[in-house]
N, C-alpha and C positions, 0 to 999 in steps of 0.2 A: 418664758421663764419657768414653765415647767412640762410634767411629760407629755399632756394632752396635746398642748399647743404645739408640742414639736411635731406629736404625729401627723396633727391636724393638717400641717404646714408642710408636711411631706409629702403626703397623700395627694394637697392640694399641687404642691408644685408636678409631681408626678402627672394629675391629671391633664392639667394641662401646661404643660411641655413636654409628655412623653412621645409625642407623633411628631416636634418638629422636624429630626432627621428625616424620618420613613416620608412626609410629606413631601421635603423640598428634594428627596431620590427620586421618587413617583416622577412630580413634576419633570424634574430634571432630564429622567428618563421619556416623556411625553414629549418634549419639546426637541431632543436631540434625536439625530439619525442614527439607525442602529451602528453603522459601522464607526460612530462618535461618542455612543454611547460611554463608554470607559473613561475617554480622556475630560465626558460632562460630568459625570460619577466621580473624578479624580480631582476637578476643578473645584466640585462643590465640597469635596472632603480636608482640601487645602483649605478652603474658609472657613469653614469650623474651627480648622489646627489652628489658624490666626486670633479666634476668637477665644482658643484656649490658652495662646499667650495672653493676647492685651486685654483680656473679661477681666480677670484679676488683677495686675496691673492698675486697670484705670479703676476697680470698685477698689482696691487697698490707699490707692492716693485720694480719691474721694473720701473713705470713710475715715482718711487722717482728720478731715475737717469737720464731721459729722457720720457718726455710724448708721445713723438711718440710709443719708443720700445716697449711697449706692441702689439702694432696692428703690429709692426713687426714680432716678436715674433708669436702674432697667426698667423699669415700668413704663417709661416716658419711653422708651426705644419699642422697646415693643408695641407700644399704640402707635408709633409713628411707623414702625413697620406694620401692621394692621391695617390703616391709613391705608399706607400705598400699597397693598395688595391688593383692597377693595379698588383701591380707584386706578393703580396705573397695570399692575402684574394682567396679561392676556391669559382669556381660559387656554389653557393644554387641550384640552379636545378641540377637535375642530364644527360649528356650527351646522346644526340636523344631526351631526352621527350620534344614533344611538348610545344605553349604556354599555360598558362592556360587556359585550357575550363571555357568560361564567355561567360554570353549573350548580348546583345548592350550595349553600355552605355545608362545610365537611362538620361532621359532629366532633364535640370536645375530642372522643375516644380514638374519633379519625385522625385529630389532629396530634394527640398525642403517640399513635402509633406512627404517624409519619415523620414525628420528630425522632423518637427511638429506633426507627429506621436511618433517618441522616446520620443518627451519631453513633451507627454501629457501623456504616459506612468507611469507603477508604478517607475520605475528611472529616469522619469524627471528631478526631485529635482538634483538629482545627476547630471546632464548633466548641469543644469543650474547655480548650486555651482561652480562645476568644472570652467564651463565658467567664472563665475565671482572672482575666487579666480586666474586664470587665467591673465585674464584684471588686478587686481590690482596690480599684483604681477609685470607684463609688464611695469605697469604705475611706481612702485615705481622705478624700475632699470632706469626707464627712468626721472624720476624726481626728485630721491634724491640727486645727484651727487647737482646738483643746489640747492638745499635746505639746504647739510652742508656748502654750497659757502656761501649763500646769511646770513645763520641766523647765522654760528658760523664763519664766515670769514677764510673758508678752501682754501685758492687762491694760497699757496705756493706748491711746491713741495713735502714738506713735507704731504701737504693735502691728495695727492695720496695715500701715503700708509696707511693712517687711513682710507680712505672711501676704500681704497680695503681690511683694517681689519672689515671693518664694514659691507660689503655683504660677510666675509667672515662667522662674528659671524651671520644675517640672512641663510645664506647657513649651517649650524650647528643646 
């Protein structure tokens, strides 16, 4: 309820869940054969898109009942995926082989040159779409919930499960 707490709560979400993609790529990429690699990359990209229908969806029907229970609910999924990673998911390396052979880490400045390298590149464009289809796409999850509030008077309970049908039909 106010501006700390949002930040707080941003930052916090940010920290951790901002590696679940890049983690379950890694993986993904570790465990398939190079010449499968795309169609494993392609498979795990389709369950995300699933996840960006029915995530909304099921927290908009849930929070008809209760606004908290959604973030309970995700909480509850996420420990259970937690769970079974520790106990059933196999490491991706295979047992004795070393870490991966890499050479230092590249400094900030390196890192920054070799990005302003990629994006001056022939797929700059792409890097820079990306980014920005990216940013809008962050911004509207973050600002349409307020938007069907303020301009169709979504304040009820009822409100929830429309704007969780409505990032369901966007996630479609």
């Amino acid at each position: 309820h106010n501006l700390p707490e949002l930040f707080a709560s941003r930052i916090l979400a940010g920290i951790f869940s901002s590696g679940t993609l890049s983690i379950a790529q890694a993986y993904a990429a570790d465990i398939t054969p190079p010449e499968q690699r795309a169609v494993g990359l392609g498979i795990l990209g389709a369950c995300f898109g699933v996840g960006f229908v029915f995530g909304p969806a099921l927290g908009g029907a849930l929070g008809h009942f209760n606004l908290h229970l959604p973030l309970f609910v995700a909480a509850f999924l996420a420990l259970v995926n937690l769970i079974y990673i520790g106990r059933v998911l196999p490491e991706s390396r295979p047992k004795g082989a070393g870490p991966a052979e890499s050479g230092p880490p590249a400094s900030v400045f390196a890192r920054f040159a070799l990005m302003a390298h990629a994006v001056a590149g022939p797929v700059g464009f792409l890097y820079l779409l990306t980014f920005a289809v990216t940013f809008a796409f962050a911004n509207l999850e973050g600002t349409f919930t307020a938007y069907l509030s303020q301009h169709f008077h979504y304040l009820s309970r009822r409100s929830t499960a429309v704007q969780g049908l409505v990032f369901t039909y966007v996630g479609f």
